[in-house]
VEXDREN-2710 file (C-alpha; in Angstrom, 1 decimal):
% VEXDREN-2710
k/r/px/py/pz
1/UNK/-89.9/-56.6/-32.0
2/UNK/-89.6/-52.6/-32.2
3/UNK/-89.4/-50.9/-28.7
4/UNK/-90.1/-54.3/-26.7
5/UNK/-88.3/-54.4/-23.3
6/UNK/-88.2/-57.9/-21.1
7/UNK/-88.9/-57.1/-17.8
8/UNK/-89.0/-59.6/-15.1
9/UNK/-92.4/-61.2/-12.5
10/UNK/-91.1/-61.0/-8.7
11/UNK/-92.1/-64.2/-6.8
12/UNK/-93.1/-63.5/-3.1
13/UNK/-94.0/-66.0/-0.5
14/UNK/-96.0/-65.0/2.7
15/UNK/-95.5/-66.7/6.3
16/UNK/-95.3/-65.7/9.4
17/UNK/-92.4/-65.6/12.4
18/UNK/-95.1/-68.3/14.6
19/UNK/-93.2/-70.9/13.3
20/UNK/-89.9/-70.0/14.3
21/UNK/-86.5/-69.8/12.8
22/UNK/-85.9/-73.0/11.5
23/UNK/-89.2/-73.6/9.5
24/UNK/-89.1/-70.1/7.7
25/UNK/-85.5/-71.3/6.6
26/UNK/-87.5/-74.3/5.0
27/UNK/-90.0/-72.1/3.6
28/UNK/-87.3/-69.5/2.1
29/UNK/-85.3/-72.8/0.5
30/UNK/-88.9/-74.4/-0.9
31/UNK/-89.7/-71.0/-2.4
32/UNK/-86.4/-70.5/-4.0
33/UNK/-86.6/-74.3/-5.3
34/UNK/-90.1/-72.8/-7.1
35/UNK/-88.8/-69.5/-7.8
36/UNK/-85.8/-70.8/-10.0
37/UNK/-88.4/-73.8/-11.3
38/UNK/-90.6/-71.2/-13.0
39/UNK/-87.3/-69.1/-14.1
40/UNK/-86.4/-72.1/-16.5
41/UNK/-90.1/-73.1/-17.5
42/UNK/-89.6/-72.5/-20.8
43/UNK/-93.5/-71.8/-21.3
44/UNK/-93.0/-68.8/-19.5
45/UNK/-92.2/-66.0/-21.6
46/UNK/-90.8/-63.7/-18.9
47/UNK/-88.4/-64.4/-15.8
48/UNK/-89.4/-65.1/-12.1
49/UNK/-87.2/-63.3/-9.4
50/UNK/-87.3/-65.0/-6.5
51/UNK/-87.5/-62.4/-3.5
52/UNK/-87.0/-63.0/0.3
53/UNK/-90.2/-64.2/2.5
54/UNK/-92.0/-61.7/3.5
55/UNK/-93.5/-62.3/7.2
56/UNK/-94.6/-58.9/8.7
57/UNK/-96.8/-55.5/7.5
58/UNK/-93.6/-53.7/7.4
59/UNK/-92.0/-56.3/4.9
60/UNK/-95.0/-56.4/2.8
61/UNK/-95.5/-52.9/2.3
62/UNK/-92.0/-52.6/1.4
63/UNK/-91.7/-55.2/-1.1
64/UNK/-95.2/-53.9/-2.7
65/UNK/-93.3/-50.3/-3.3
66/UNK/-90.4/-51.7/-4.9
67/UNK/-92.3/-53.6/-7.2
68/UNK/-94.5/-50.9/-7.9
69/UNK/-91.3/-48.3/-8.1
70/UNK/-89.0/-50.9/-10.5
71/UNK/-89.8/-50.3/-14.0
72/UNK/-88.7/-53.8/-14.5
73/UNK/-90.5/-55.5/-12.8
74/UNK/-94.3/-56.2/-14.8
75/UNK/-96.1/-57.8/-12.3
76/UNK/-96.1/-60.4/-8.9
77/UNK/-96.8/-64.0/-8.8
78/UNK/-98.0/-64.3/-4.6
79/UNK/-98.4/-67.4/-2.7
80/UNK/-97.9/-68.3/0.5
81/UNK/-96.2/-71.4/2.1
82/UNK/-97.7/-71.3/5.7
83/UNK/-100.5/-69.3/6.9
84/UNK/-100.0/-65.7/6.6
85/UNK/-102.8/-63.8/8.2
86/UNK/-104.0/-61.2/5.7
87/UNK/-104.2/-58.0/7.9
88/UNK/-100.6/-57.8/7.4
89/UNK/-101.0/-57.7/3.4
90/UNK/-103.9/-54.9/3.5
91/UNK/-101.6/-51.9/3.5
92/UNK/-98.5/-53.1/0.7
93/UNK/-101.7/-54.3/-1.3
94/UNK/-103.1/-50.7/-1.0
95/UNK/-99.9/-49.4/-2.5
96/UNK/-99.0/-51.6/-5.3
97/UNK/-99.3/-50.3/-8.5
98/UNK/-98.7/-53.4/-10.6
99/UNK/-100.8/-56.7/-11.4
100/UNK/-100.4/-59.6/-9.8
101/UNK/-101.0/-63.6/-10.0
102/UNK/-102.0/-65.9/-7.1
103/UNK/-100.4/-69.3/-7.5
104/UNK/-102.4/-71.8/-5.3
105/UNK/-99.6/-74.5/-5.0
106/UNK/-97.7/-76.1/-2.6
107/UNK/-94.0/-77.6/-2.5
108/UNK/-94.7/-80.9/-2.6
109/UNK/-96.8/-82.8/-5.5
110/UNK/-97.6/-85.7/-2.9
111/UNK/-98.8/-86.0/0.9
112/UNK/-96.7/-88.7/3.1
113/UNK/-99.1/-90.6/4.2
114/UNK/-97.1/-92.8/6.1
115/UNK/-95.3/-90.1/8.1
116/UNK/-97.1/-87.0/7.9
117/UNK/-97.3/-85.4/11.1
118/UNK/-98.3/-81.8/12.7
119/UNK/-94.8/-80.1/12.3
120/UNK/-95.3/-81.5/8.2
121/UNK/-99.0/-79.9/8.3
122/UNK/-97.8/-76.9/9.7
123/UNK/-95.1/-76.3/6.8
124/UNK/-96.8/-76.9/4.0
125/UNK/-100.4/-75.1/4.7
126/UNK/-101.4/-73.3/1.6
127/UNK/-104.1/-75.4/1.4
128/UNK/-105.6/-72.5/4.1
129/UNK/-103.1/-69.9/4.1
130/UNK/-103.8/-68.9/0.0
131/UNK/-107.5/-68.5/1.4
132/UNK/-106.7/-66.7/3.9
133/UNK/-105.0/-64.1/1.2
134/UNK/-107.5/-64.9/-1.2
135/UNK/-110.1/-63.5/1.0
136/UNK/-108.4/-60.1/1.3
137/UNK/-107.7/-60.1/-2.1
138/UNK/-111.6/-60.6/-2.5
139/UNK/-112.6/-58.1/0.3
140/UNK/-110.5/-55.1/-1.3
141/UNK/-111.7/-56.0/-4.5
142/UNK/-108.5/-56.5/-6.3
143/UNK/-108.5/-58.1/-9.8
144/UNK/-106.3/-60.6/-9.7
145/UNK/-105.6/-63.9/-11.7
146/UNK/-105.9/-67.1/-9.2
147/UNK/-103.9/-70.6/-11.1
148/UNK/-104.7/-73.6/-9.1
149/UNK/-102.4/-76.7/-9.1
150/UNK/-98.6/-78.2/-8.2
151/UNK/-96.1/-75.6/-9.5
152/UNK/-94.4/-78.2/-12.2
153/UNK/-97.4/-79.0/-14.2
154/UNK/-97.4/-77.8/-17.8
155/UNK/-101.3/-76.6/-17.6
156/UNK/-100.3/-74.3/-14.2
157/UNK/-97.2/-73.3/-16.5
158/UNK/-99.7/-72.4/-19.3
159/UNK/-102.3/-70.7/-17.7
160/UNK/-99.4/-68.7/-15.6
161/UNK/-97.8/-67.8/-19.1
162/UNK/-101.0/-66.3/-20.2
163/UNK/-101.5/-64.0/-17.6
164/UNK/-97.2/-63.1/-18.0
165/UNK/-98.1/-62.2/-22.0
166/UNK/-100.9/-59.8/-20.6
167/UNK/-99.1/-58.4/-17.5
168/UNK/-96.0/-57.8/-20.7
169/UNK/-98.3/-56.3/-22.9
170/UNK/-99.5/-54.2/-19.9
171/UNK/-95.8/-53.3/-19.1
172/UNK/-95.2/-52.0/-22.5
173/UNK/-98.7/-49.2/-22.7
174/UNK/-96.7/-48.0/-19.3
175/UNK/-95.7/-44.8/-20.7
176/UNK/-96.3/-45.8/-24.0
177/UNK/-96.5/-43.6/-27.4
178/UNK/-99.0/-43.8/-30.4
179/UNK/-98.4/-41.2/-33.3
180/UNK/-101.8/-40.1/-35.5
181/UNK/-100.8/-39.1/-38.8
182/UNK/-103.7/-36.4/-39.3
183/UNK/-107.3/-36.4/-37.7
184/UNK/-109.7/-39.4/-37.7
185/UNK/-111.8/-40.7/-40.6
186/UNK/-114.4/-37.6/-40.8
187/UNK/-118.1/-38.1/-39.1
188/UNK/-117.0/-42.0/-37.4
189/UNK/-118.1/-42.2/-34.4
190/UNK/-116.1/-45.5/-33.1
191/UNK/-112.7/-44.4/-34.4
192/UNK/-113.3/-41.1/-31.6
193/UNK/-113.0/-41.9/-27.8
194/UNK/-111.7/-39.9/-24.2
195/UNK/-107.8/-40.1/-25.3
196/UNK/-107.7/-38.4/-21.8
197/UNK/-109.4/-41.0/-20.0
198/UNK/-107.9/-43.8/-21.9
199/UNK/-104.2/-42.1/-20.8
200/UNK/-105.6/-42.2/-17.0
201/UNK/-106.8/-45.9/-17.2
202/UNK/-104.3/-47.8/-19.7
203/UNK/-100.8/-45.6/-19.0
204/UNK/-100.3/-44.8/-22.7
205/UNK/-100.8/-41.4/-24.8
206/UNK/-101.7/-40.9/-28.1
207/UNK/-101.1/-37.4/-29.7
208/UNK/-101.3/-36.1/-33.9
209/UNK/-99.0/-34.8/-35.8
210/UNK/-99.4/-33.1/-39.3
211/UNK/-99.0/-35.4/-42.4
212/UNK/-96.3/-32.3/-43.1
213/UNK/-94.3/-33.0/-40.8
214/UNK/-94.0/-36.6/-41.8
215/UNK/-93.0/-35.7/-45.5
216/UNK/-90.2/-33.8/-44.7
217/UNK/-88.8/-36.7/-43.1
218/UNK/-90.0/-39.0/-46.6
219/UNK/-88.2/-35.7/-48.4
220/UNK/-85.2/-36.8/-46.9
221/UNK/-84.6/-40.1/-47.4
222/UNK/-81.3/-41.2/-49.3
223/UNK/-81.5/-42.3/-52.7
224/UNK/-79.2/-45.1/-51.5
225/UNK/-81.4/-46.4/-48.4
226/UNK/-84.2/-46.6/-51.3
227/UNK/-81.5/-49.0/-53.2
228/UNK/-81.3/-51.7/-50.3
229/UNK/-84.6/-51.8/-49.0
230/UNK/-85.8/-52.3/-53.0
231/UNK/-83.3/-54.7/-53.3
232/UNK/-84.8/-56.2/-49.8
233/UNK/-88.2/-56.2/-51.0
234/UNK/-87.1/-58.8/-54.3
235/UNK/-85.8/-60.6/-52.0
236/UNK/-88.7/-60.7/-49.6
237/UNK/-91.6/-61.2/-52.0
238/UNK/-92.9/-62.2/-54.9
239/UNK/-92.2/-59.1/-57.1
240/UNK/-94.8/-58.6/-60.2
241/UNK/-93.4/-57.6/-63.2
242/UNK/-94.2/-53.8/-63.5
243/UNK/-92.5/-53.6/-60.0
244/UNK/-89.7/-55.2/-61.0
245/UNK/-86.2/-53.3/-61.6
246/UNK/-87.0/-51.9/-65.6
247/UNK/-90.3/-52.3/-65.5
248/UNK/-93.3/-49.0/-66.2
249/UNK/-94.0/-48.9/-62.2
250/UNK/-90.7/-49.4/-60.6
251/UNK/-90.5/-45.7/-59.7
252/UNK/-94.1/-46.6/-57.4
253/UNK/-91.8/-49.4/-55.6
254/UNK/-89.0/-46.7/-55.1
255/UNK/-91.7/-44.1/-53.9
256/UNK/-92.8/-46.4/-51.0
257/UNK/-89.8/-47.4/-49.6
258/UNK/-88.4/-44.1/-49.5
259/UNK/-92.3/-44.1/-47.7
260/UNK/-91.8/-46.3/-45.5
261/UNK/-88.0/-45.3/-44.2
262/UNK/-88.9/-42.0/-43.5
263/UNK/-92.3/-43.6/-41.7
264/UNK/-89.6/-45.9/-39.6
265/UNK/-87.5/-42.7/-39.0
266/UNK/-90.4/-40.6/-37.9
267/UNK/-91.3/-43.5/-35.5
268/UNK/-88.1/-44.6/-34.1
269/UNK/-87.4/-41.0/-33.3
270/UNK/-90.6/-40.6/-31.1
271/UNK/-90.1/-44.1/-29.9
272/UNK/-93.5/-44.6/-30.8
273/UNK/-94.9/-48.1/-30.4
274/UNK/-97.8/-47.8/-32.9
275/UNK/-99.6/-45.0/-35.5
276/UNK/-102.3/-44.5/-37.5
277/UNK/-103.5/-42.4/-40.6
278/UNK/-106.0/-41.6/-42.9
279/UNK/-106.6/-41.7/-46.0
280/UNK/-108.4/-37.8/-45.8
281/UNK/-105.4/-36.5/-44.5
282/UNK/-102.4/-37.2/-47.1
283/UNK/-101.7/-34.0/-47.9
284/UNK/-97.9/-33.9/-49.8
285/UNK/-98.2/-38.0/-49.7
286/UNK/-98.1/-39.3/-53.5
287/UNK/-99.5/-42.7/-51.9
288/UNK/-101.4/-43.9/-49.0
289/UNK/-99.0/-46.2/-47.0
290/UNK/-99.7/-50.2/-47.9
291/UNK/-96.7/-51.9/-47.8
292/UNK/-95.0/-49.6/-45.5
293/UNK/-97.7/-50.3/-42.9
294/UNK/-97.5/-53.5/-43.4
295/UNK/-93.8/-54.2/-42.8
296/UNK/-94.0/-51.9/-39.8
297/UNK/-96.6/-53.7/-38.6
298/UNK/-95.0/-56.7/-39.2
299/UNK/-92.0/-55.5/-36.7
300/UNK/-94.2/-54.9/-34.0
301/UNK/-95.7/-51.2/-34.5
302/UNK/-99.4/-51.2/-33.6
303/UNK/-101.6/-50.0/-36.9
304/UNK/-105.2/-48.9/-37.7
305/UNK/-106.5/-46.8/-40.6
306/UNK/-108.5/-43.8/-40.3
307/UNK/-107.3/-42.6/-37.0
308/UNK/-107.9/-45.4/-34.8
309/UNK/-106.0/-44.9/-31.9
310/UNK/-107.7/-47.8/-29.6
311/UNK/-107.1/-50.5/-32.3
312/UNK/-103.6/-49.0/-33.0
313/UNK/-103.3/-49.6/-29.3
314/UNK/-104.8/-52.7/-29.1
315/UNK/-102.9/-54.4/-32.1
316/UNK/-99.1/-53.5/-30.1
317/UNK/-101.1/-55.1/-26.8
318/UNK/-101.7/-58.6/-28.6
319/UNK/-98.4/-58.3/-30.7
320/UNK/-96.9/-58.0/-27.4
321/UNK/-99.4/-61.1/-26.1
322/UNK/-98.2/-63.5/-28.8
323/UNK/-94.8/-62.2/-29.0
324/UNK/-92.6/-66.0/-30.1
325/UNK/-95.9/-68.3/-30.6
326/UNK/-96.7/-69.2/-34.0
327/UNK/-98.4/-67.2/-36.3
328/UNK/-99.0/-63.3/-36.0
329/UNK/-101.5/-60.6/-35.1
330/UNK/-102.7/-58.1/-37.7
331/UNK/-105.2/-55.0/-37.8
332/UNK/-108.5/-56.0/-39.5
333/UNK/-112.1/-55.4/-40.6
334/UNK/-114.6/-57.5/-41.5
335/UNK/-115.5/-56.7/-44.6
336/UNK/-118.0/-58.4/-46.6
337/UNK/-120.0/-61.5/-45.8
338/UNK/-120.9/-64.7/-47.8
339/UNK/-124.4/-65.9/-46.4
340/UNK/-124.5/-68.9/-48.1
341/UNK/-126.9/-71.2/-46.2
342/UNK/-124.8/-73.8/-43.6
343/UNK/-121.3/-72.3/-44.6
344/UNK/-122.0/-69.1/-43.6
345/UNK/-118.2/-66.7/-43.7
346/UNK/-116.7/-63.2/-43.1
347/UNK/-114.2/-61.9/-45.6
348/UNK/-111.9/-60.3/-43.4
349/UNK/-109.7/-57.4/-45.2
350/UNK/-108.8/-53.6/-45.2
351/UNK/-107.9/-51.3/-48.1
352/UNK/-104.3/-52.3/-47.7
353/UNK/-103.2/-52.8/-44.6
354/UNK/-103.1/-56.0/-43.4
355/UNK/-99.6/-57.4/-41.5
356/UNK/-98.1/-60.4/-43.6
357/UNK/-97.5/-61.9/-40.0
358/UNK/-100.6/-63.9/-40.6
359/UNK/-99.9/-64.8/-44.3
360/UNK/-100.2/-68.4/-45.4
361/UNK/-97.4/-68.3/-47.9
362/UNK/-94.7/-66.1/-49.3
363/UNK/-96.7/-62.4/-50.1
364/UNK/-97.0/-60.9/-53.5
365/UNK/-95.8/-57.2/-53.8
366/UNK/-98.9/-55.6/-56.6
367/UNK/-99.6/-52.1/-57.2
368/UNK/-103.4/-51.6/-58.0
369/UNK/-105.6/-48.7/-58.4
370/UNK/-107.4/-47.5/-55.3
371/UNK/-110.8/-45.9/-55.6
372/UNK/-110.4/-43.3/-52.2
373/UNK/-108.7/-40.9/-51.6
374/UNK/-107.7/-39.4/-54.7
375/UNK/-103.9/-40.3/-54.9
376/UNK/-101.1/-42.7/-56.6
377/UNK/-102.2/-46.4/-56.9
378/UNK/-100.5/-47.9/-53.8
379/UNK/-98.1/-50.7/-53.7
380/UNK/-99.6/-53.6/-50.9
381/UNK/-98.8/-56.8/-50.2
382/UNK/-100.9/-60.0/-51.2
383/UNK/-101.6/-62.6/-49.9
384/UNK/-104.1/-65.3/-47.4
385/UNK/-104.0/-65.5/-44.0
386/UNK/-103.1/-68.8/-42.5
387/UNK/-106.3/-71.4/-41.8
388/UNK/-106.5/-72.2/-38.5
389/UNK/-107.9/-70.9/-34.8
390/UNK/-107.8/-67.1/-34.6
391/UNK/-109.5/-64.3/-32.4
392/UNK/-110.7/-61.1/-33.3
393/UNK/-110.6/-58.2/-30.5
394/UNK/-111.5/-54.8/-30.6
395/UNK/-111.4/-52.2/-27.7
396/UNK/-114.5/-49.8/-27.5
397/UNK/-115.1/-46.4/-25.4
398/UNK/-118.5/-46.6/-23.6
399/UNK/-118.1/-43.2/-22.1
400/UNK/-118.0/-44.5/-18.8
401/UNK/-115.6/-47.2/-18.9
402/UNK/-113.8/-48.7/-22.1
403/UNK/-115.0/-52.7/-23.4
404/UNK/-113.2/-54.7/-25.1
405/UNK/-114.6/-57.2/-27.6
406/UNK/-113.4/-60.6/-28.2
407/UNK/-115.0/-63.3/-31.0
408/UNK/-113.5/-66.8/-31.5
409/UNK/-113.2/-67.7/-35.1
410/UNK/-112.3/-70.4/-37.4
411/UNK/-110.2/-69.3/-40.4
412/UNK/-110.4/-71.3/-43.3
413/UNK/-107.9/-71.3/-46.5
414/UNK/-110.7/-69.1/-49.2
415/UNK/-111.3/-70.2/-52.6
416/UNK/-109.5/-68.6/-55.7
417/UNK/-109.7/-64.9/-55.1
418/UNK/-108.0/-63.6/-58.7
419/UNK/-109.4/-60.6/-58.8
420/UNK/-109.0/-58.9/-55.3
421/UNK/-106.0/-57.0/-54.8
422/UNK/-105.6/-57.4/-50.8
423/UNK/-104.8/-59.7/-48.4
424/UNK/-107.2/-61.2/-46.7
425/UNK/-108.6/-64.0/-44.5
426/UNK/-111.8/-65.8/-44.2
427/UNK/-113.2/-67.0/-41.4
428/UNK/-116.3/-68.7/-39.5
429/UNK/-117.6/-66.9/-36.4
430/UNK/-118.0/-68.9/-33.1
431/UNK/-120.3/-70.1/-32.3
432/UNK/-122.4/-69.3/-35.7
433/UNK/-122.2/-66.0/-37.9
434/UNK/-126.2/-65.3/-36.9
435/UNK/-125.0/-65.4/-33.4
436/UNK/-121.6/-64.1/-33.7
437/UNK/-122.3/-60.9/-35.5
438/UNK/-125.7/-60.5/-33.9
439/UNK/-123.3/-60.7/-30.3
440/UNK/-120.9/-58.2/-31.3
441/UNK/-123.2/-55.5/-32.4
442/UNK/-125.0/-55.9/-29.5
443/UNK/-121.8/-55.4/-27.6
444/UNK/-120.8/-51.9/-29.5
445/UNK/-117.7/-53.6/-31.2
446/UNK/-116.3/-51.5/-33.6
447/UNK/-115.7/-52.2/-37.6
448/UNK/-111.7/-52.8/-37.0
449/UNK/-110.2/-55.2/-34.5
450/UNK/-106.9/-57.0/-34.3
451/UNK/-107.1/-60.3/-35.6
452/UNK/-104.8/-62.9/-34.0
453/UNK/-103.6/-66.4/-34.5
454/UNK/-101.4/-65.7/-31.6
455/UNK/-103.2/-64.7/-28.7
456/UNK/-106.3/-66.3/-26.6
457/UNK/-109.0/-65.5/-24.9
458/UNK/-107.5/-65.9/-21.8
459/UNK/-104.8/-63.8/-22.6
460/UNK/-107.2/-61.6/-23.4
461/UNK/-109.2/-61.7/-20.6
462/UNK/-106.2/-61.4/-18.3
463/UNK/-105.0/-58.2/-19.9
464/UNK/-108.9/-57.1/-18.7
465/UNK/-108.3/-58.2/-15.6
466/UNK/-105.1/-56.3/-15.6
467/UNK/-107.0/-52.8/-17.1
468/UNK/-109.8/-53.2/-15.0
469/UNK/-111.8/-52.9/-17.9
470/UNK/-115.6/-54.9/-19.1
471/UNK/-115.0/-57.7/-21.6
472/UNK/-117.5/-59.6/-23.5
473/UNK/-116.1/-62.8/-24.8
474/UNK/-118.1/-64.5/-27.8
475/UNK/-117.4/-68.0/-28.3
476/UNK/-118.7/-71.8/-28.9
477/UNK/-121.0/-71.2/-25.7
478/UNK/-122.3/-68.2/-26.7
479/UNK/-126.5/-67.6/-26.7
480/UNK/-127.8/-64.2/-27.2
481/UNK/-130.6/-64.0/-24.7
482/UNK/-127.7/-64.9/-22.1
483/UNK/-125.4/-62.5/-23.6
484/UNK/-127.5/-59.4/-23.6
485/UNK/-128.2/-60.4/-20.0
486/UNK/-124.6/-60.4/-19.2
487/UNK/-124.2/-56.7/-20.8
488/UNK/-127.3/-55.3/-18.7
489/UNK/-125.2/-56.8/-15.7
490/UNK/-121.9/-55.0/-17.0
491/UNK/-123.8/-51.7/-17.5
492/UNK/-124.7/-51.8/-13.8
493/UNK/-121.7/-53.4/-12.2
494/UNK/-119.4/-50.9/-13.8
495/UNK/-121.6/-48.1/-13.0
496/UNK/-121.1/-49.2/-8.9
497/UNK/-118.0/-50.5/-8.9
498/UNK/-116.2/-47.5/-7.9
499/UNK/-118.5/-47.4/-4.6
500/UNK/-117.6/-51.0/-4.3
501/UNK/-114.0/-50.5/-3.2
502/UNK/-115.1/-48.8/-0.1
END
């Protein structure tokens, strides 16, 4: 993936010197033994660090610097061995500037029964020692993900690798850039937002540059970069016949990739980790971008249309998230419904630009008219997304605080589509479409989202965690009197939540 670095979660362990020498040894020796445990879990994306104990204020607040100084380090798995009285934590915890996981483990999968004794209890007391930090966690109002169980289990190792895809994707908006290609679609309101405010809360900016300036880099593209990447896209896709080398529309295939290398040049200079355009902004374009946004998106590179900078953002977040699992994660819109009574489904699509990450089977490259924005019929890729369990996501500004979205779905393989040109996917909202649809406009959520068959809710709601941002999950359990309740809550928690902290 484009631009992806692999930074690393530091494991500390908390004590305290009551114990003396000899069992802090012990403790520094278990923690390694868990330390180097996780680093091999092969269900955890990123690598644990094992760092010394930490057993005094001074050490605490100077660990919690260096993590938050080291840009390698995403993030802070916490757990303490003994009890580690929580005063001490209160000023390092003040200071850190990156997320953190409580593991609520302890060495030892079993109690000995038969010779358990007091110097045993007194070693291995996380049973009361990770509530004693989980009360100062609690009283400075620190989001924070807690995992519950021994540290070998596979569900502690899956729950722990969803909240390391979400502190990664956090990682990566640190500093992060988004390029818009031109203004926003004209008179939208959702595609707008505080690009000021989301800088100050997510770490990423997003700034536009003239469609002119991108040209000249499309100008410039060699004839014989055009010749392999063609030659690429046979070999990629199912080529139709006017596409093909000698047929009437082979100078259209030509056209995009020279497209879509100066698109990858403009990006790769900026080391830009997503863009966006519009389609009433192409000035000096002959096409607007299909499969070039598609294959970039396909290498990472968050996408919306129409100058959507939060799903642009959003889509790089969860491509992140899922980065290695099966499947892929694409930008999306539901766009027209079939209401047909007890199978009820959304026919998910854009114009162009969906990312063959989530295709079914091998794409078809087609070149069809397009009835906006007045250019070139553009070249796109066809195809169907994959049937299966999938999420939809989209990230919202509320004017006070940013929401993000998140509705369960069920994708299912559509019938015989022969006459749209697109890619697309089908799906049935969780828990119904009445409730699902009714739920998300009731929420605010936006037209686009980034569809996923990577990512999960918890991921998702993780990565919230993370942003200290609202989210509004829809799922199997969702009921719309309860849901509406729940954003009358939000409005008001959000609203005091910033006198909270005090």
């Amino acid at each position: 993936m484009i631009e992806l670095a692999k930074p690393e979660i530091w494991f500390i362990t908390g004590s305290q010197h009551l114990y003396g020498a000899g069992p802090l040894r012990q403790v520094a020796e278990n923690a390694q033994v868990i330390a180097n445990a996780l680093a091999d879990a092969k269900a955890l994306p990123l690598k644990t660090v094992f760092k010394p104990v930490v057993t005094t204020p001074d050490e605490i607040t100077k660990v919690c610097l260096e993590a938050t100084a080291d840009p390698n380090c995403a993030g802070l798995i916490l757990w303490m061995h003994t009890f580690s009285p929580s005063k001490m934590w209160i000023r390092g915890l003040n200071l850190l500037k990156k997320p953190f996981l409580h593991l609520h483990t302890q060495f030892a999968v079993e109690l000995p029964w038969d010779s358990i004794d007091m110097d045993y209890m007194n070693l291995n007391q996380s049973a009361h020692g990770d509530r004693e930090a989980g009360f100062i966690h609690t009283r400075m109002r620190l989001g924070r993900k807690v995992v519950v169980g021994h540290w070998s289990d596979p569900d502690v190792h899956a729950h722990v690798g969803a909240w390391m895809r979400a502190a990664h994707a956090w990682h990566d908006w640190q500093g992060g850039a988004f390029c818009r290609f031109g203004d926003n679609m004209r008179e939208v309101a959702v595609t707008e937002g505080d690009k000021v405010a989301a800088e100050m809360r997510f770490g990423f900016s997003c700034n536009t540059y003239g469609v002119g300036d991108l040209v000249a880099v499309i100008d410039a593209v060699e004839e014989s970069a055009i010749d392999r990447l063609v030659a690429d896209y046979a070999d990629s896709y199912a080529l139709v016949p006017e596409l093909q080398k000698g047929g009437n529309r082979h100078e259209s295939l030509r056209y995009v990739a020279r497209q879509e290398l100066g698109m990858r040049a403009f990006l790769e200079k900026g080391h830009f980790k997503g863009f966006t355009d519009t389609f009433q902004d192409l000035h000096g374009l002959r096409q607007l971008p299909g499969i070039a946004s598609q294959r970039l998106m396909a290498d990472g590179y968050g996408f919306a249309g129409e100058g959507d900078w939060k799903t642009v953002a959003l889509v790089r977040a969860m491509k992140v998230m899922g980065h290695g699992l099966k499947g892929g994660t694409s930008f999306m819109e539901d766009y027209t419904y079939d209401f047909s009574k007890g199978n009820e489904r959304v026919l998910g699509s854009h114009m162009l630009e969906v990312c063959p990450s989530i295709a079914a089977a091998k794409p078809s490259a087609e070149i069809h008219a397009l009835g906006i924005g007045g250019k070139e019929d553009p070249v796109r890729l066809v195809f169907n997304a994959e049937a299966g369990p999938a999420l939809n996501a989209t990230l919202i500004d509320m004017g006070s605080r940013f929401r993000l979205i998140v509705n369960e779905v069920v994708t299912e393989e559509p019938p015989a589509l022969p006459k749209l040109p697109v890619a697309r996917a089908v799906w049935k909202c969780r828990p119904d479409m009445a409730t699902g649809c009714a739920a998300w406009i009731y929420a605010g959520g936006a037209h686009h989202s980034s569809y996923s068959q990577q990512v999960t809710t918890e991921m998702l709601e993780d990565f919230a965690t993370i942003a200290g941002i609202e989210i509004a999950v829809i799922d199997a359990d969702t009921k719309i009197r309860t849901f509406k309740q729940e954003l009358r809550n939000n409005d008001l928690y959000f609203h005091l939540a910033q006198g909270l902290m005090s």
